[in-house]
HTML snippet that shows the backbone in 3Dmol.js (N, CA, C, O; Angstrom):
<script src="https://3Dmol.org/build/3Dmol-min.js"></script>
<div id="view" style="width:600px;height:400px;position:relative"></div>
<script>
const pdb = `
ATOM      1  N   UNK A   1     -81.605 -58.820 -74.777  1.00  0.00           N
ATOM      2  CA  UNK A   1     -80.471 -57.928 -74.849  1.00  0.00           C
ATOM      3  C   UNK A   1     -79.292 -58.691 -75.448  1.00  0.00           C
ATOM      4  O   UNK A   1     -79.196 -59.905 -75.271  1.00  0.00           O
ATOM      5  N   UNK A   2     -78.570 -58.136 -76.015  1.00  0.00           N
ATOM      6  CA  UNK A   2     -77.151 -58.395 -77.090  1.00  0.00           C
ATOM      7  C   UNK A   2     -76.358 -58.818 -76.062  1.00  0.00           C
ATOM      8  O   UNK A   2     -76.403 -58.166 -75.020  1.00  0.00           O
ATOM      9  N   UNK A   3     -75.443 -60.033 -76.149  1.00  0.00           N
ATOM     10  CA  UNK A   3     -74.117 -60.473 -75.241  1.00  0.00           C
ATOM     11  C   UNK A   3     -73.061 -60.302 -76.439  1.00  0.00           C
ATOM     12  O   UNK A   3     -73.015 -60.606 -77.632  1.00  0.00           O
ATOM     13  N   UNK A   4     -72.205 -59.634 -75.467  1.00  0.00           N
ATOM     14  CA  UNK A   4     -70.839 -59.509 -76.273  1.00  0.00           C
ATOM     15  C   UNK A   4     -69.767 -60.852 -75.852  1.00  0.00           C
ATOM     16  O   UNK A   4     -69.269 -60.692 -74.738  1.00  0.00           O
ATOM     17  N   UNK A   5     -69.509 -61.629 -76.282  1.00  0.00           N
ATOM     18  CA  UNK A   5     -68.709 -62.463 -75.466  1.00  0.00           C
ATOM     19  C   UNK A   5     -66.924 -62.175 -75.999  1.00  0.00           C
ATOM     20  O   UNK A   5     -66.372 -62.627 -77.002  1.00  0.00           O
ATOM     21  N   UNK A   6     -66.364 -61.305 -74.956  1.00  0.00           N
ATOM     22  CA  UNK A   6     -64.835 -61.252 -75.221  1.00  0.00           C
ATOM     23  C   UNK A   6     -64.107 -62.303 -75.382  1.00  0.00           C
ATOM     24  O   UNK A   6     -62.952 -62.341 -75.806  1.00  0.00           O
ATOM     25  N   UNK A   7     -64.897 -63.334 -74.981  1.00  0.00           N
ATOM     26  CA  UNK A   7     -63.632 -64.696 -75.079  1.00  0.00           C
ATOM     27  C   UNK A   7     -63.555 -65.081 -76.041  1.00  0.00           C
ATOM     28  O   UNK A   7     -62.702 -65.914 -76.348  1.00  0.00           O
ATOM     29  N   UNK A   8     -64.400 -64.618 -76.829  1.00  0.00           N
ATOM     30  CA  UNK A   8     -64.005 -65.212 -78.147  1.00  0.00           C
ATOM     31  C   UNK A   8     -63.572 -64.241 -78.987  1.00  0.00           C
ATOM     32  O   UNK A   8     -63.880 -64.468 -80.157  1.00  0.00           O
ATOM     33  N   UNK A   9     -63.014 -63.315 -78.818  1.00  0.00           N
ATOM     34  CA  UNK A   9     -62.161 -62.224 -79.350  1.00  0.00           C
ATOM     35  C   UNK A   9     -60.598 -62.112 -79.081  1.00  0.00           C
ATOM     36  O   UNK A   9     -60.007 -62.227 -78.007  1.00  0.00           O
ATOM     37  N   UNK A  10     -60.095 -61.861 -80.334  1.00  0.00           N
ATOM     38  CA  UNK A  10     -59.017 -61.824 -79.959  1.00  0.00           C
ATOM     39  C   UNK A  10     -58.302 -60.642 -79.108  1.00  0.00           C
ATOM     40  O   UNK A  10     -58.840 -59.545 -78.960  1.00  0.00           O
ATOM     41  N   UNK A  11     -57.207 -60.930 -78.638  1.00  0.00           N
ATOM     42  CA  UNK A  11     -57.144 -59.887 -77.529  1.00  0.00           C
ATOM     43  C   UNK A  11     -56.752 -58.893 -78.364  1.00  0.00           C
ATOM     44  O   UNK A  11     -57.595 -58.077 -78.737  1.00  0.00           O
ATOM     45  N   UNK A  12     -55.603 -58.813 -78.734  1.00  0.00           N
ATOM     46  CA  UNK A  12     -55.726 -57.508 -79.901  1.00  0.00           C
ATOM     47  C   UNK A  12     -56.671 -56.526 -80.327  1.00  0.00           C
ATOM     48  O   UNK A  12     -56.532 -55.398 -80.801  1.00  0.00           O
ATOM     49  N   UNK A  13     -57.582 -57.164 -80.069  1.00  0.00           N
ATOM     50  CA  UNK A  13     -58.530 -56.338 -81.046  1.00  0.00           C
ATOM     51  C   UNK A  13     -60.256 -56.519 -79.815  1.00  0.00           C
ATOM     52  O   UNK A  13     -61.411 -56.592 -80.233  1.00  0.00           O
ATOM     53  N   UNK A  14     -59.853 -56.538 -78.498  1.00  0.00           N
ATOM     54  CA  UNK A  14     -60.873 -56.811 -77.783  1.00  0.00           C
ATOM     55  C   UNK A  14     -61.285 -55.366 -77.383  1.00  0.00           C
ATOM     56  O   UNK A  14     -62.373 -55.075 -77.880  1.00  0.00           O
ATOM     57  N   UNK A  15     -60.928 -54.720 -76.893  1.00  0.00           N
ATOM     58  CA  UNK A  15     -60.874 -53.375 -76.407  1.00  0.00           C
ATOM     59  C   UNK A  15     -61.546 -52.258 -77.310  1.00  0.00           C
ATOM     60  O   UNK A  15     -62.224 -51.277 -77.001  1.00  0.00           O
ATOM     61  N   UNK A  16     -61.104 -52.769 -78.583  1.00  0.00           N
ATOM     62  CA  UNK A  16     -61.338 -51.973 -79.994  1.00  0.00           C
ATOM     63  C   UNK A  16     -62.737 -52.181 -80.130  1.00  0.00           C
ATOM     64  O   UNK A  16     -63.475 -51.199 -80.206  1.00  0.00           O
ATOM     65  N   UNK A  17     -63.307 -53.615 -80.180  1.00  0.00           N
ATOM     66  CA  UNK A  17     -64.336 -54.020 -80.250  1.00  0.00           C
ATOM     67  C   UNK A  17     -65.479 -53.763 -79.395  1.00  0.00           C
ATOM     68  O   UNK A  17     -66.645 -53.693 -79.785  1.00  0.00           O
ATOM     69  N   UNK A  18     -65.060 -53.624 -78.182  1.00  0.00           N
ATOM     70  CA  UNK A  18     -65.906 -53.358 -77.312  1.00  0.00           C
ATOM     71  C   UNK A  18     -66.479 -51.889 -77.057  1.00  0.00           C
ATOM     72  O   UNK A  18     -67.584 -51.499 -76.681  1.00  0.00           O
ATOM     73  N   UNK A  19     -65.328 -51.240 -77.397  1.00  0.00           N
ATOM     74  CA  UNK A  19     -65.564 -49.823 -77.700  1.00  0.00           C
ATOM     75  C   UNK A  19     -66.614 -49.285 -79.031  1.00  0.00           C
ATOM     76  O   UNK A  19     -67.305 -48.267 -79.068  1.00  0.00           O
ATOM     77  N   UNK A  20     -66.430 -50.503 -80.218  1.00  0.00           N
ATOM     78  CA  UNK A  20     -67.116 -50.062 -81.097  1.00  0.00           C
ATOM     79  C   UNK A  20     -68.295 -50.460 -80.949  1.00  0.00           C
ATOM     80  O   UNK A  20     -69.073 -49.684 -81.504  1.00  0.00           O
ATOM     81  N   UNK A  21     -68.916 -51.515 -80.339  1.00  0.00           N
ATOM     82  CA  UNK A  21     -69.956 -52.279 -79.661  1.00  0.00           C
ATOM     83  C   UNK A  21     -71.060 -50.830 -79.278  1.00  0.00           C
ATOM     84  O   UNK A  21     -72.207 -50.620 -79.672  1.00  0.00           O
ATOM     85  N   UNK A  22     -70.137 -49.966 -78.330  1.00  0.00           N
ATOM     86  CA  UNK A  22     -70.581 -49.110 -77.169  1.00  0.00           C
ATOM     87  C   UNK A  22     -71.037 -48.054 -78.059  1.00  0.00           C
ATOM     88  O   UNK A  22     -72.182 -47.687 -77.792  1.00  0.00           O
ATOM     89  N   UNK A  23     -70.374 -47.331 -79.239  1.00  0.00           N
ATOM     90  CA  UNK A  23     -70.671 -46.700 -80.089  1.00  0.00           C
ATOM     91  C   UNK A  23     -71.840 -46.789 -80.906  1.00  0.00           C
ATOM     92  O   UNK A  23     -72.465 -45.791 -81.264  1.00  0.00           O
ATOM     93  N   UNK A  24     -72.204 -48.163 -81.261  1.00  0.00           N
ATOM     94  CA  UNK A  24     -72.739 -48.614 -82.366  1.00  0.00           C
ATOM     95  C   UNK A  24     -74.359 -48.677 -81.464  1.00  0.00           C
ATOM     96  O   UNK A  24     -75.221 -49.333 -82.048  1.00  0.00           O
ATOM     97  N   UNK A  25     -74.778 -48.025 -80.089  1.00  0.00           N
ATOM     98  CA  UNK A  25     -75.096 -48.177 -79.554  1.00  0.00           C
ATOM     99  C   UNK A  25     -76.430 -46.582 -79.428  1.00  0.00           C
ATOM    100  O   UNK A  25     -76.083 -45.427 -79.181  1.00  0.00           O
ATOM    101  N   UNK A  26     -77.645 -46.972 -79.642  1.00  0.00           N
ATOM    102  CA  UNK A  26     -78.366 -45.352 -79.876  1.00  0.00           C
ATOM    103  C   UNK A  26     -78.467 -45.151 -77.966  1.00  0.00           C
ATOM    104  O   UNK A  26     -78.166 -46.013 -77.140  1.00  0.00           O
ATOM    105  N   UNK A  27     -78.951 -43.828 -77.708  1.00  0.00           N
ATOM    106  CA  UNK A  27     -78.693 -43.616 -76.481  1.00  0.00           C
ATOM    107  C   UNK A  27     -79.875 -44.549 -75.332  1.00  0.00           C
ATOM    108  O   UNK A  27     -81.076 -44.276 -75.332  1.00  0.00           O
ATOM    109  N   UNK A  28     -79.627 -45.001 -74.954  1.00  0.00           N
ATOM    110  CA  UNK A  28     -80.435 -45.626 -73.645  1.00  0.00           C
ATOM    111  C   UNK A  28     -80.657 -47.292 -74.067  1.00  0.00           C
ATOM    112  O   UNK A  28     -81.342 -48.104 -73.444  1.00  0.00           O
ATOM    113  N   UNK A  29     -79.908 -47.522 -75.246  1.00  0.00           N
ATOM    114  CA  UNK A  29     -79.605 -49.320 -75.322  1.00  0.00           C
ATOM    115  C   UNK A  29     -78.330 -49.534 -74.533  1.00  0.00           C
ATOM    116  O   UNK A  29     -77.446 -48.828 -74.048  1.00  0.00           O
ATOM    117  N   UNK A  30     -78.590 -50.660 -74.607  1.00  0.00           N
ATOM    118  CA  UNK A  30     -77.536 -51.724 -73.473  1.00  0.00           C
ATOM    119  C   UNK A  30     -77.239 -52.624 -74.321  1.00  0.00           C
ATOM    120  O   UNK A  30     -77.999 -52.896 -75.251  1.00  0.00           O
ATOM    121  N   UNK A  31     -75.966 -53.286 -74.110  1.00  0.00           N
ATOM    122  CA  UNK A  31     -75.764 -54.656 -73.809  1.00  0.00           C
ATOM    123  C   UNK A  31     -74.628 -55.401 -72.744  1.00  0.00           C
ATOM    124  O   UNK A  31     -73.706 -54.766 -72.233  1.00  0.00           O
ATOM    125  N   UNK A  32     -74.877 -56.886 -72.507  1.00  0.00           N
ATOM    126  CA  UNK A  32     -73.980 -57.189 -71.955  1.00  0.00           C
ATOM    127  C   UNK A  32     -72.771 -58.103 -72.477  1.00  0.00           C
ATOM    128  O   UNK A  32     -72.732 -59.122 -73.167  1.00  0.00           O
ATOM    129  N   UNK A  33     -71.751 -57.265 -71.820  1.00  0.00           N
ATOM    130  CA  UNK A  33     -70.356 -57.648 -71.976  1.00  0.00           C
ATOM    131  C   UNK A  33     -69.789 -59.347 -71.235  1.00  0.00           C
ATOM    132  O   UNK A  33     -69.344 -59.461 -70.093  1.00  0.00           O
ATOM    133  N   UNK A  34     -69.882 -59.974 -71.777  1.00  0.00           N
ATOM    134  CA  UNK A  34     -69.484 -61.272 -71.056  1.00  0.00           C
ATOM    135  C   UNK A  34     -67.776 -61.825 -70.950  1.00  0.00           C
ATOM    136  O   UNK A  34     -67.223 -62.293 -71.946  1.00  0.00           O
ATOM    137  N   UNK A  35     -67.122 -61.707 -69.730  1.00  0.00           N
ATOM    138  CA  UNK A  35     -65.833 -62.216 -69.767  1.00  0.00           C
ATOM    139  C   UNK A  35     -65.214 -63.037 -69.117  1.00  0.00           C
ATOM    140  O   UNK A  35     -65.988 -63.819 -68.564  1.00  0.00           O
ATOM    141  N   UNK A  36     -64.109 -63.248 -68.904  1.00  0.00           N
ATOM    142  CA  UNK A  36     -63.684 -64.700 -68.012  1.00  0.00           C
ATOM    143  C   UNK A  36     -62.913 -64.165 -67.043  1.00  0.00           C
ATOM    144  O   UNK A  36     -62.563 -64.851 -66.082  1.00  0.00           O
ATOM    145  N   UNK A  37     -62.438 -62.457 -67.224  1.00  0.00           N
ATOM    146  CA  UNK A  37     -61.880 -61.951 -65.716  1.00  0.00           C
ATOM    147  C   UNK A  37     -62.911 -60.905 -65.638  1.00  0.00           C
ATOM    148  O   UNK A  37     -63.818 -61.010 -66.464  1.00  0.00           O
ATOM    149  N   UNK A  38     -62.963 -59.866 -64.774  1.00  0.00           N
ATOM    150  CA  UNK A  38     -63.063 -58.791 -64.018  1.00  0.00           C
ATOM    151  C   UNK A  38     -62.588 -58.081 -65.118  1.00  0.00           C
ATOM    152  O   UNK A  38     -61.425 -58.219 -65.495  1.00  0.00           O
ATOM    153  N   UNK A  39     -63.857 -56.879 -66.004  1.00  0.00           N
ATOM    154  CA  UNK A  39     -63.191 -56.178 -66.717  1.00  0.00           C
ATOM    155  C   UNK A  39     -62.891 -54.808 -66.288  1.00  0.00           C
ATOM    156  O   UNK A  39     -62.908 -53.865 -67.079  1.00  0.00           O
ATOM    157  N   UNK A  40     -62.543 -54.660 -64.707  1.00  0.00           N
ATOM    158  CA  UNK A  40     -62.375 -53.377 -64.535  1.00  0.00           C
ATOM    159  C   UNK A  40     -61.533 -52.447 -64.551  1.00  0.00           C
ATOM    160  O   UNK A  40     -61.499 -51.537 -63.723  1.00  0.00           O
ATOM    161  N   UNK A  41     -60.293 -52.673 -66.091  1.00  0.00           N
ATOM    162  CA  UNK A  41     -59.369 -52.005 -66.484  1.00  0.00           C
ATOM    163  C   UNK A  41     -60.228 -51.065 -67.658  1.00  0.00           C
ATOM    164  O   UNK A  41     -60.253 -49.875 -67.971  1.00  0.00           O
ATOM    165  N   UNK A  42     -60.937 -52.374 -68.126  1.00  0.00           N
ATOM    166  CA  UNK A  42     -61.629 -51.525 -68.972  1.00  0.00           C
ATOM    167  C   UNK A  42     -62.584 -50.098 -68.907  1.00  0.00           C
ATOM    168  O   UNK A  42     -62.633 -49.103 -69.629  1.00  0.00           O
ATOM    169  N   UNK A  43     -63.434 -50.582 -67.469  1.00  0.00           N
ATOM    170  CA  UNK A  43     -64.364 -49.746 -67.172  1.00  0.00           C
ATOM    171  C   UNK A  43     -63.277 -48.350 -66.961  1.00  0.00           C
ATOM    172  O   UNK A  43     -63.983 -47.370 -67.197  1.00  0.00           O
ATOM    173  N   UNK A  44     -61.957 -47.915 -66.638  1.00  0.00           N
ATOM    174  CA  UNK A  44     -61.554 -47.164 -66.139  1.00  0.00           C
ATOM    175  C   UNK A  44     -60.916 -46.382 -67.660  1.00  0.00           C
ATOM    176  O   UNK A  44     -60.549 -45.229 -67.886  1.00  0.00           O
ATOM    177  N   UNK A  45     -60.979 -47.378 -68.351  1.00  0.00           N
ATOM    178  CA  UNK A  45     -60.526 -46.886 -69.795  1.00  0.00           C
ATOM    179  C   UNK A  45     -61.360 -46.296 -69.982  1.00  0.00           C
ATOM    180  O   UNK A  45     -61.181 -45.078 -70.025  1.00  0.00           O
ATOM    181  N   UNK A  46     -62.822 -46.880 -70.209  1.00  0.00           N
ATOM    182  CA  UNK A  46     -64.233 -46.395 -70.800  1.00  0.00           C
ATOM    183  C   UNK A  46     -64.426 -44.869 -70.146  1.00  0.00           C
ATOM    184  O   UNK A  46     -64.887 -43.917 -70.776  1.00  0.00           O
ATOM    185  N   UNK A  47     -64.015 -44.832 -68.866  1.00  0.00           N
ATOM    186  CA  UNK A  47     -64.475 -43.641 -67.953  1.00  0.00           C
ATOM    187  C   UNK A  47     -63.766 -42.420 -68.750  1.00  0.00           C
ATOM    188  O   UNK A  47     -64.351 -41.443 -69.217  1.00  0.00           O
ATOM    189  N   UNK A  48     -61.971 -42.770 -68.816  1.00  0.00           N
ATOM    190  CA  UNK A  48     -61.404 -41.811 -69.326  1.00  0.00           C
ATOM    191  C   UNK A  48     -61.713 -41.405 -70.249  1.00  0.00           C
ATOM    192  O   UNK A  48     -61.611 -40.195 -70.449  1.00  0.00           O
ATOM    193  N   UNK A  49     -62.222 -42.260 -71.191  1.00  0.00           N
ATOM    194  CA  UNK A  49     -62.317 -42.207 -73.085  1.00  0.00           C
ATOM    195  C   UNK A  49     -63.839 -41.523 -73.068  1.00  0.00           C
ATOM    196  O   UNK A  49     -64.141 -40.798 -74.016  1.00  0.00           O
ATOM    197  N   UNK A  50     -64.714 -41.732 -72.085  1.00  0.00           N
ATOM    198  CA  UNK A  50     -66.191 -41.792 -72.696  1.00  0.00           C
ATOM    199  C   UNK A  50     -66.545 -40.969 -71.651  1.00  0.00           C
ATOM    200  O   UNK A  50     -67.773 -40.885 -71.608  1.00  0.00           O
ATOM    201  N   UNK A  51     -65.781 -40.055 -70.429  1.00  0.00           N
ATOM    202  CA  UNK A  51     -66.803 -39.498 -69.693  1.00  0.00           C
ATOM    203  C   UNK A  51     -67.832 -40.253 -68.910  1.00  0.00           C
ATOM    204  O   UNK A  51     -67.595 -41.445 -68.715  1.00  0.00           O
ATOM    205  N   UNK A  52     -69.259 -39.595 -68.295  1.00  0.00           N
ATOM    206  CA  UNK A  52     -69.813 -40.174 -67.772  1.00  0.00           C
ATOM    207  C   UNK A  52     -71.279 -40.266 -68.864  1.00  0.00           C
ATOM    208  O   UNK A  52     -72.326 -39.769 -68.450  1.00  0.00           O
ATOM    209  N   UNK A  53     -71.242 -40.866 -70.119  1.00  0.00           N
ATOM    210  CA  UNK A  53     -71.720 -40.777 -70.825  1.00  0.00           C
ATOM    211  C   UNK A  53     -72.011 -42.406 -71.250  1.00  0.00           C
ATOM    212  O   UNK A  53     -72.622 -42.793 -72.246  1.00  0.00           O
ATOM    213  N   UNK A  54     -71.237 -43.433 -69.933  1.00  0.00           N
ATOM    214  CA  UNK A  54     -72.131 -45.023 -69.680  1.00  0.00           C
ATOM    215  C   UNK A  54     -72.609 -45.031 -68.340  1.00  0.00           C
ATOM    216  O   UNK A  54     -72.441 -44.276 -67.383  1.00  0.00           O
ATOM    217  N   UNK A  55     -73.337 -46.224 -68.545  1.00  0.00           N
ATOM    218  CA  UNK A  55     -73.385 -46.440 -67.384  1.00  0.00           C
ATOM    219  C   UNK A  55     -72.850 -48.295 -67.205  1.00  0.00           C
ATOM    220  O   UNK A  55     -72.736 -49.079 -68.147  1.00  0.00           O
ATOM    221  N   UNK A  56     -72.621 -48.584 -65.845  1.00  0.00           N
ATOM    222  CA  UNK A  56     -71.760 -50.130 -65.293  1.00  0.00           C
ATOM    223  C   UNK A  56     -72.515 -51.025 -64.582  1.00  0.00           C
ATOM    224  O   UNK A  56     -72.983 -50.651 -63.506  1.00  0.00           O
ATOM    225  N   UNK A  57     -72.671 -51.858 -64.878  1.00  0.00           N
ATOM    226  CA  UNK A  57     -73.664 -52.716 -63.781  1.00  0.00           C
ATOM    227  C   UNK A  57     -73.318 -54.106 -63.789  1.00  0.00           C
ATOM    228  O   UNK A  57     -73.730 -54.841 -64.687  1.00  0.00           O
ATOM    229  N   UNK A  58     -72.757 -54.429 -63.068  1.00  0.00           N
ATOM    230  CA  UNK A  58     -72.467 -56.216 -62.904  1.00  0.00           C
ATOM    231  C   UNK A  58     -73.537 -56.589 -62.273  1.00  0.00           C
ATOM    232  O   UNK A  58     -74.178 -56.175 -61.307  1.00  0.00           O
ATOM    233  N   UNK A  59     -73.644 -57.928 -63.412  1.00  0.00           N
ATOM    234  CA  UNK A  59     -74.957 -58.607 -63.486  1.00  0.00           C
ATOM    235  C   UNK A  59     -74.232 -60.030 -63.150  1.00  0.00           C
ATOM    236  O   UNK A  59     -74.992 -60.712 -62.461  1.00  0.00           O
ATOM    237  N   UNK A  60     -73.160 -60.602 -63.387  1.00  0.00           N
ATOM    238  CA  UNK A  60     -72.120 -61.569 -63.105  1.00  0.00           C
ATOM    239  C   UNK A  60     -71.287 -61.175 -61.900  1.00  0.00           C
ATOM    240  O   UNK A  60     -71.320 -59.945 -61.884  1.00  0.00           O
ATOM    241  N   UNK A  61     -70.481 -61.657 -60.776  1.00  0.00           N
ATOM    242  CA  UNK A  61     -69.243 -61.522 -60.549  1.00  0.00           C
ATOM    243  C   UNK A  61     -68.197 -62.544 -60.421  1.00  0.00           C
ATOM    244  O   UNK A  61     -67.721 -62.837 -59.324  1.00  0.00           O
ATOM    245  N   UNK A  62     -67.917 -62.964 -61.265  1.00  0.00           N
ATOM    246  CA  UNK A  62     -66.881 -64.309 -61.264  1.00  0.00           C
ATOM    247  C   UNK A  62     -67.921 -65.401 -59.855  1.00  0.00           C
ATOM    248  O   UNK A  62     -68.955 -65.283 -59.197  1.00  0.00           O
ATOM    249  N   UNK A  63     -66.902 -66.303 -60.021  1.00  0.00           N
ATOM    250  CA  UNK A  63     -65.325 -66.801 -60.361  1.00  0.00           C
ATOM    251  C   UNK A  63     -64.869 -67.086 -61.488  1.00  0.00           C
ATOM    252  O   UNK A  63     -63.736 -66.722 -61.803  1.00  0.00           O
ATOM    253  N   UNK A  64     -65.724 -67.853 -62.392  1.00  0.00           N
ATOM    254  CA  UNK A  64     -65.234 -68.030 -63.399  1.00  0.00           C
ATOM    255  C   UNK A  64     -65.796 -67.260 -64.363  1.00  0.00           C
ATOM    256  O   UNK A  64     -64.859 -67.060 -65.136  1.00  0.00           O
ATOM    257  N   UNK A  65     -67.007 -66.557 -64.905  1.00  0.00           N
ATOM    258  CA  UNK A  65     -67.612 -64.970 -65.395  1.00  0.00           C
ATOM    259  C   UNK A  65     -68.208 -64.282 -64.870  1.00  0.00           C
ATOM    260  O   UNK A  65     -69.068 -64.399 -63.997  1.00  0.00           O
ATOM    261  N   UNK A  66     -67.427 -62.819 -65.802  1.00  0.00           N
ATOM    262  CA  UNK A  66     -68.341 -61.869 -65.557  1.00  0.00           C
ATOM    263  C   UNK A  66     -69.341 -61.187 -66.106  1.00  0.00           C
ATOM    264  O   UNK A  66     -68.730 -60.937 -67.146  1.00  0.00           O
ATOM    265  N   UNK A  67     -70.342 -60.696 -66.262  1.00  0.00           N
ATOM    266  CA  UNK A  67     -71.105 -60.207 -67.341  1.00  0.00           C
ATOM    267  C   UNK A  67     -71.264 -58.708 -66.776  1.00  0.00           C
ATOM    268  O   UNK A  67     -71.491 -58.461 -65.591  1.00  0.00           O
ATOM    269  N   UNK A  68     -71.144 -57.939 -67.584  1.00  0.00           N
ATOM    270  CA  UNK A  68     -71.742 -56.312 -66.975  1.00  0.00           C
ATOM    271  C   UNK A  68     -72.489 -55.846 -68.249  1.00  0.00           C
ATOM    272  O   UNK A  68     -72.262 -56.084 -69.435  1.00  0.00           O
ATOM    273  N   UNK A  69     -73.502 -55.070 -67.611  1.00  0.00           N
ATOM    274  CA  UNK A  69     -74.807 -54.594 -68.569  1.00  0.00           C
ATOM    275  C   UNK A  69     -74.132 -53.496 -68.762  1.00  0.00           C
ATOM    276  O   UNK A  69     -73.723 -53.132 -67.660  1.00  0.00           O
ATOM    277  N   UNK A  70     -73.537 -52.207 -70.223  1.00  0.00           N
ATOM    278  CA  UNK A  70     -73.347 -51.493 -70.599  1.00  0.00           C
ATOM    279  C   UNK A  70     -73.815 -50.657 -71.192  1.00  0.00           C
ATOM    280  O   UNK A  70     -73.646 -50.664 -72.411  1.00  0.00           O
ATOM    281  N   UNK A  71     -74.586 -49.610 -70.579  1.00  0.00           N
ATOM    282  CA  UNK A  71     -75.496 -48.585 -71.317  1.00  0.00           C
ATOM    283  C   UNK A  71     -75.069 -47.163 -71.722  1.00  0.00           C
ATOM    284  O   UNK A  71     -74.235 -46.340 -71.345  1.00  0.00           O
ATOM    285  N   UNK A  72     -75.992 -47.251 -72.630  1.00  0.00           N
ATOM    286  CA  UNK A  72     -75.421 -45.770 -73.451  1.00  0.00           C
ATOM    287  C   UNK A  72     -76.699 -44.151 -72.716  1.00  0.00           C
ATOM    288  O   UNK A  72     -77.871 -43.776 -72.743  1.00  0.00           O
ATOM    289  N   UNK A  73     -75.293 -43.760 -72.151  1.00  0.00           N
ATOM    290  CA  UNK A  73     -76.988 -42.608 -71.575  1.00  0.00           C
ATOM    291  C   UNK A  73     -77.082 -41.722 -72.354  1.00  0.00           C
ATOM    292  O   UNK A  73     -77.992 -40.899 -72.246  1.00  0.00           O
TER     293      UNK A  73
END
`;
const viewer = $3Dmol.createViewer("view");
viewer.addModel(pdb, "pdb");
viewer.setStyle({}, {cartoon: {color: "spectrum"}});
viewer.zoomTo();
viewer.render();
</script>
């Protein structure tokens, strides 16, 4: 499975990316999102923006990463 690693993205343009990641995505692939906090601003973005049309699964939980598996249903 595909790792996205945000840390090496710039922040600007992390959100954008990850979103296009999720898109670029046929229905019932995954990948995981790898980060250095808790991305659960994002997940609440994703919810608003995308419906219930992912799914969330932490496969990481800190301290120092997180990884969550991101699927397209």
């Amino acid at each position: 499975m595909e790792v996205l690693d945000a840390t090496k993205i710039d922040p600007q343009f992390k959100h954008a990316t990850i979103f296009q990641k999720y898109e670029d995505l046929a229905k019932g692939e995954s990948f995981i999102l790898h980060n250095d906090h808790d991305p659960k601003p994002l997940y609440f973005q994703m919810r608003a923006q995308k419906g219930e049309t992912f799914s969330w699964e932490y496969v990481l939980q800190g301290p120092e990463f997180w990884e969550v598996k991101i699927s397209k249903l």
